[in-house]
C-alpha positions as CSV (number, residue, x, y, z in Angstrom):
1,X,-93.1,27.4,7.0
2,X,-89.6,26.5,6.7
3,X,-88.5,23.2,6.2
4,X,-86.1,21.9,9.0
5,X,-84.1,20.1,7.2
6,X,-81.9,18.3,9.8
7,X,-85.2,17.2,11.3
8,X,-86.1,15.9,7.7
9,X,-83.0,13.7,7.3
10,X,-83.1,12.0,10.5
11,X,-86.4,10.9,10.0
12,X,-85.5,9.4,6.6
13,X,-82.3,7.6,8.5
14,X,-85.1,6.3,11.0
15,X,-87.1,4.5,9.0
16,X,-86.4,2.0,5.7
17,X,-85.8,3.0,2.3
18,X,-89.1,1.2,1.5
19,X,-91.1,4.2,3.5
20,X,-89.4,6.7,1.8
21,X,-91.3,9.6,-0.5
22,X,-91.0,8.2,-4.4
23,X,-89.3,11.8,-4.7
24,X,-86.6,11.1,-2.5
25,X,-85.3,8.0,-4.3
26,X,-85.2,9.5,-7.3
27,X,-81.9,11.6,-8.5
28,X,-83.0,15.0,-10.9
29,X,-79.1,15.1,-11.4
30,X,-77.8,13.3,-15.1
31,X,-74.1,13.3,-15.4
32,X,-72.7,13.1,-19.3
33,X,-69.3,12.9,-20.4
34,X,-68.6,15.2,-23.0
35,X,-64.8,15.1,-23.5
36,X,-63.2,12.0,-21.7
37,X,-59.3,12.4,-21.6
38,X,-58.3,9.4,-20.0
39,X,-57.4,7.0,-23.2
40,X,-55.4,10.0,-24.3
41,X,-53.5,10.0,-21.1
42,X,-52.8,6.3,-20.3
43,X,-51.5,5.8,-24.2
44,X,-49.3,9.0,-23.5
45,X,-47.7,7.2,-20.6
46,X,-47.6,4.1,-22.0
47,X,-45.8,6.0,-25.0
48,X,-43.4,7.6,-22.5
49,X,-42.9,4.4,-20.0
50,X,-41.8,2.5,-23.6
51,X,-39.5,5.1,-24.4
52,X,-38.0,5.4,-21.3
53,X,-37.4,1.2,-20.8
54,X,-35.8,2.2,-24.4
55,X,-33.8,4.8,-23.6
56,X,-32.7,2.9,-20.1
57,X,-31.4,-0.4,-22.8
58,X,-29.7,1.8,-25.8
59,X,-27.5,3.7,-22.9
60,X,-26.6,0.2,-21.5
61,X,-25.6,-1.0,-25.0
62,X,-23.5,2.4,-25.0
63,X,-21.7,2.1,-22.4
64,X,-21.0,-1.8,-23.2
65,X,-19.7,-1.1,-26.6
66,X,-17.3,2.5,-25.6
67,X,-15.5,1.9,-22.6
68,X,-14.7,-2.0,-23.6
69,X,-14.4,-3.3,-20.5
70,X,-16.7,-5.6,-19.4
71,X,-16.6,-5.8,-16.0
72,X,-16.7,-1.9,-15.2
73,X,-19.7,-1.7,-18.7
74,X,-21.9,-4.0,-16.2
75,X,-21.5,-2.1,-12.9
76,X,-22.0,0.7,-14.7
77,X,-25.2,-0.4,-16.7
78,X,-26.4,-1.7,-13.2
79,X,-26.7,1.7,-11.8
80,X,-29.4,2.5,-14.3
81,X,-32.4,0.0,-13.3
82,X,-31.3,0.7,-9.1
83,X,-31.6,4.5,-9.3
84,X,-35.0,4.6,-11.2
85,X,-36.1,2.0,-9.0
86,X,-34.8,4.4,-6.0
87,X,-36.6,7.3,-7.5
88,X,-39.2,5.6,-8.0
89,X,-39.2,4.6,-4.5
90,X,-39.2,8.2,-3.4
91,X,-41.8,9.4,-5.5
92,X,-44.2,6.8,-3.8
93,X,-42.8,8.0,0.0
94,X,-43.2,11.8,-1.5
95,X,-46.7,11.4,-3.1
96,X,-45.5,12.3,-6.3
97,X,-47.8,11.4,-9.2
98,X,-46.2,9.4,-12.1
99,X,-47.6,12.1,-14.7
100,X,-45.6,12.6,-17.9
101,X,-43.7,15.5,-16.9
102,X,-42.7,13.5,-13.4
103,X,-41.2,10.6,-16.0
104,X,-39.9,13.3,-18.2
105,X,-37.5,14.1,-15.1
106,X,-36.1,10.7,-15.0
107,X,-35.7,10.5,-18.3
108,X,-33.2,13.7,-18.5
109,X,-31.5,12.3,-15.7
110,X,-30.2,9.1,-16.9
111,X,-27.4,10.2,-18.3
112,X,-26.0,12.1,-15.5
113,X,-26.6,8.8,-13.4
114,X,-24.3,7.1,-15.9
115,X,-21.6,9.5,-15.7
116,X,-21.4,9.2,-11.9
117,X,-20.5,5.5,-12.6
118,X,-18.5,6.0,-14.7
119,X,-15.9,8.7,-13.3
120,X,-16.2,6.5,-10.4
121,X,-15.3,2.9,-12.1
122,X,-12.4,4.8,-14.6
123,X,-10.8,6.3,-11.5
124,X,-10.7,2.8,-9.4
125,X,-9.5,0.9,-12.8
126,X,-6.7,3.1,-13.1
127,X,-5.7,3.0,-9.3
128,X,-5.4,-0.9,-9.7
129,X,-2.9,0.1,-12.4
130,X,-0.8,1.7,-10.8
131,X,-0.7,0.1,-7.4
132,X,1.3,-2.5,-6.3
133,X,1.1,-5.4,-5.6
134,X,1.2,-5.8,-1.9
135,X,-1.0,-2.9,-1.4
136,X,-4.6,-4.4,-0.4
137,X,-7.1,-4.3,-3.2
138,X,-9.8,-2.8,-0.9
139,X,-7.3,0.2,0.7
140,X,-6.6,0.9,-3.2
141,X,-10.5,0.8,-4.3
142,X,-11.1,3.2,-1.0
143,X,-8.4,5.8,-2.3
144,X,-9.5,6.1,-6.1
145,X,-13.7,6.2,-5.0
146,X,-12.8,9.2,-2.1
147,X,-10.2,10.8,-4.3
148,X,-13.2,11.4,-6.7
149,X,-16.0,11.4,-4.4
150,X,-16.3,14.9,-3.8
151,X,-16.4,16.1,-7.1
152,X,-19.0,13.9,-8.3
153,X,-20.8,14.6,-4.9
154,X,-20.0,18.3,-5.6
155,X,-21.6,18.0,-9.5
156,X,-24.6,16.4,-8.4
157,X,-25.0,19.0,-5.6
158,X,-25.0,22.4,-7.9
159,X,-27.8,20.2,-10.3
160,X,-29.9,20.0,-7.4
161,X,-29.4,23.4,-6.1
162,X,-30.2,24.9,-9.7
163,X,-33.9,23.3,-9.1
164,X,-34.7,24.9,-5.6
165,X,-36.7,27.8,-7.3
166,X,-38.6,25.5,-9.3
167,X,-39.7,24.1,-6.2
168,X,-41.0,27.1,-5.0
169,X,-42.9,28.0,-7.6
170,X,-47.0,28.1,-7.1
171,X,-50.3,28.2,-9.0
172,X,-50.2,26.7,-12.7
173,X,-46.2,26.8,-13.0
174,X,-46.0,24.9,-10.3
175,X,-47.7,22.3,-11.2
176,X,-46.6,22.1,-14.3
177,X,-43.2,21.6,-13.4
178,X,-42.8,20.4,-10.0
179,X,-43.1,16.9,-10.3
180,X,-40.1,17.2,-13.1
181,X,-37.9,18.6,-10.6
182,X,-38.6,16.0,-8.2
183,X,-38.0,13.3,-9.7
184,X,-35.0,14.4,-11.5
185,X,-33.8,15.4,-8.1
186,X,-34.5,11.9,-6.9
187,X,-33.1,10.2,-9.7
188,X,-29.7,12.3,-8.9
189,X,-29.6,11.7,-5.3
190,X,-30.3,7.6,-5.7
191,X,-27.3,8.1,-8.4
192,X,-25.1,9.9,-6.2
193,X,-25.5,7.2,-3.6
194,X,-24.9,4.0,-5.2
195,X,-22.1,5.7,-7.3
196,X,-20.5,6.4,-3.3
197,X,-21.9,3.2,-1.8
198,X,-22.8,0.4,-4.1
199,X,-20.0,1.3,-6.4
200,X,-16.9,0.9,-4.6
201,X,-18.1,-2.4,-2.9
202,X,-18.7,-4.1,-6.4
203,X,-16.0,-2.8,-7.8
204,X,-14.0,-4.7,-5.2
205,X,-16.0,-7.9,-5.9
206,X,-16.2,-7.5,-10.0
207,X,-12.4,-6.3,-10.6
208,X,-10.7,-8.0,-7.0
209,X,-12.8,-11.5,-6.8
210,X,-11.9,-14.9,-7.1
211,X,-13.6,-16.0,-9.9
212,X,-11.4,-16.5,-12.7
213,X,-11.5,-13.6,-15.1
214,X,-11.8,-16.1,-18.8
215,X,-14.8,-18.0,-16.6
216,X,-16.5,-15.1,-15.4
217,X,-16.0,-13.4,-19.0
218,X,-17.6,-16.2,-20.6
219,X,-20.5,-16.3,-18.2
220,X,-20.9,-12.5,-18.8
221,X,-20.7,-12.1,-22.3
222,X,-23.3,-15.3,-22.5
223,X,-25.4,-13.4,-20.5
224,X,-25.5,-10.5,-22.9
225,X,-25.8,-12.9,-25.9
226,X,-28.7,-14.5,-24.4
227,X,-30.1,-11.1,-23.5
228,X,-29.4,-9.5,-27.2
229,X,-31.5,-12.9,-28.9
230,X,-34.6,-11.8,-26.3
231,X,-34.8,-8.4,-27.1
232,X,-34.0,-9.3,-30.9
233,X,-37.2,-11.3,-30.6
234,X,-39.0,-9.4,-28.8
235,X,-38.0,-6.1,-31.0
236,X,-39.4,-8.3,-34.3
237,X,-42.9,-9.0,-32.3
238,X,-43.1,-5.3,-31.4
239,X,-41.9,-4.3,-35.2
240,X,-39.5,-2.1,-34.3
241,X,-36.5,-1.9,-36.3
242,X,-34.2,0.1,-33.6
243,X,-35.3,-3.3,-30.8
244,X,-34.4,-5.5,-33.5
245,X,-31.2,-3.8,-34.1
246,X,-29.6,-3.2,-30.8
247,X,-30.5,-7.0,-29.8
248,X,-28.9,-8.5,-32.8
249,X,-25.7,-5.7,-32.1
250,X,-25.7,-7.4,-28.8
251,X,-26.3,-10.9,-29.9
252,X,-23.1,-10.7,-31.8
253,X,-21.0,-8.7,-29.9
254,X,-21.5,-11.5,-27.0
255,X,-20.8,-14.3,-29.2
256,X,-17.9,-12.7,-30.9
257,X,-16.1,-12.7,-27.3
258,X,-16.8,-15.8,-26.4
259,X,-15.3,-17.5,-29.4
260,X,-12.7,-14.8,-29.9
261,X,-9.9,-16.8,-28.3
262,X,-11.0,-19.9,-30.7
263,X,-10.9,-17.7,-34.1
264,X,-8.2,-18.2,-36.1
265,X,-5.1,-15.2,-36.2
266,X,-5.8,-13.9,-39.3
267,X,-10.0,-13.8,-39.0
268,X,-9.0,-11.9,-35.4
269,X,-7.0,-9.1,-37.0
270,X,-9.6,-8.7,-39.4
């Protein structure tokens, strides 16, 4: 006869696990690991979630030490923690896994993000150059970010465009390569909109404010000295030589402006 098997498994939810047949308690079924990848795959993160905090803090220090202008070098070095925390952000809302290829995407878009801020922050410093003075600071800033806004709008457009067949591709290639072109395309978009939003609007407090511009240099530049002597130290617990390096870089490039105006004429030129 043939055993009636939903029959069987109600009784056995009737009754206690006490009453049961010693058979029934009793799994046949041995599970061994053979080849366990998951070390491998968190130290690969961890590998690429180091290099990217790395990456992230060397482009800061870039920008700092080329365009020479404090005020603009920290908007734009600000863009850089806000849009991966924005992609990041979207990836959660989109259900995209933070595999390596996904932080391989944010990684090649960092520096498009910085140039966004910085077509936007050149064009708004040389408006405020060249207006005059009775035009309002905040008409001026409005002109030089929409003057400019549509063609960094237009640049990030055709980047995310070029990544539409990658979203359609299926099976293994999709896969693959999917989760790079979503986040890269997030990391864009969150770029594009604080270099059109937040931008502007800081610009206006940083280069427009109130505060005097010797006190709120000081402040600044203590800031990144204080900031160069952590990761200096924190470079020389890790070992690593190019930590070390860019926080002493910054150590002395922050104390070199604060006592600039107290160093005699001749040590100055020099």
């Amino acid at each position: 006869a043939e055993l009636n098997h939903d029959a069987w498994v109600r009784h056995l939810r009737s009754v206690g696990r006490d009453q049961w047949p010693a058979w029934a308690n009793i799994s046949q079924v041995t599970v061994v690991p053979f080849y366990d990848r998951a070390g491998l795959i968190y130290e690969t993160l961890g590998t690429l979630n180091d290099a990217l905090a790395q990456e992230i803090l060397i482009t800061f220090i870039v920008v700092i030490l080329m365009v020479m202008h404090l005020r603009s070098s920290w908007l734009i070095g600000s863009m850089l923690p806000l849009a991966v925390l924005l992609c990041f952000i979207a990836m959660k809302t989109f259900g995209v896994d933070a595999n390596i290829v996904a932080l391989s995407g944010i990684a090649i878009a960092i520096g498009t993000i910085v140039d966004m801020g910085i077509v936007i922050s050149e064009n708004i410093l040389r408006h405020l150059d060249e207006a005059p003075p009775e035009v309002p600071r905040l008409e001026v800033i409005h002109r030089a970010a929409s003057e400019v806004g549509s063609a960094v709008l237009t640049a990030v457009a055709t980047t995310v465009i070029s990544f539409l067949p990658v979203f359609a591709m299926i099976g293994a290639e999709g896969k693959l390569f999917r989760p790079l072109a979503f986040t890269k395309t997030f990391a864009l978009i969150g770029s594009i909109l604080i270099a059109l939003t937040v931008v502007p609007a800081a610009a206006h407090i940083l280069f427009c404010g109130r505060i005097s511009g010797r006190k709120l240099r000081a402040v600044l530049f203590g800031l990144i000295a204080a900031a160069g002597a952590a990761l200096g130290v924190y470079g020389v617990t890790l070992g690593s030589f190019l930590i070390t390096a860019s926080g002493a870089a910054l150590l002395l490039f922050g104390l070199y402006n604060i006592f600039k105006q107290s160093l005699p004429p001749r040590f100055d030129k020099a």
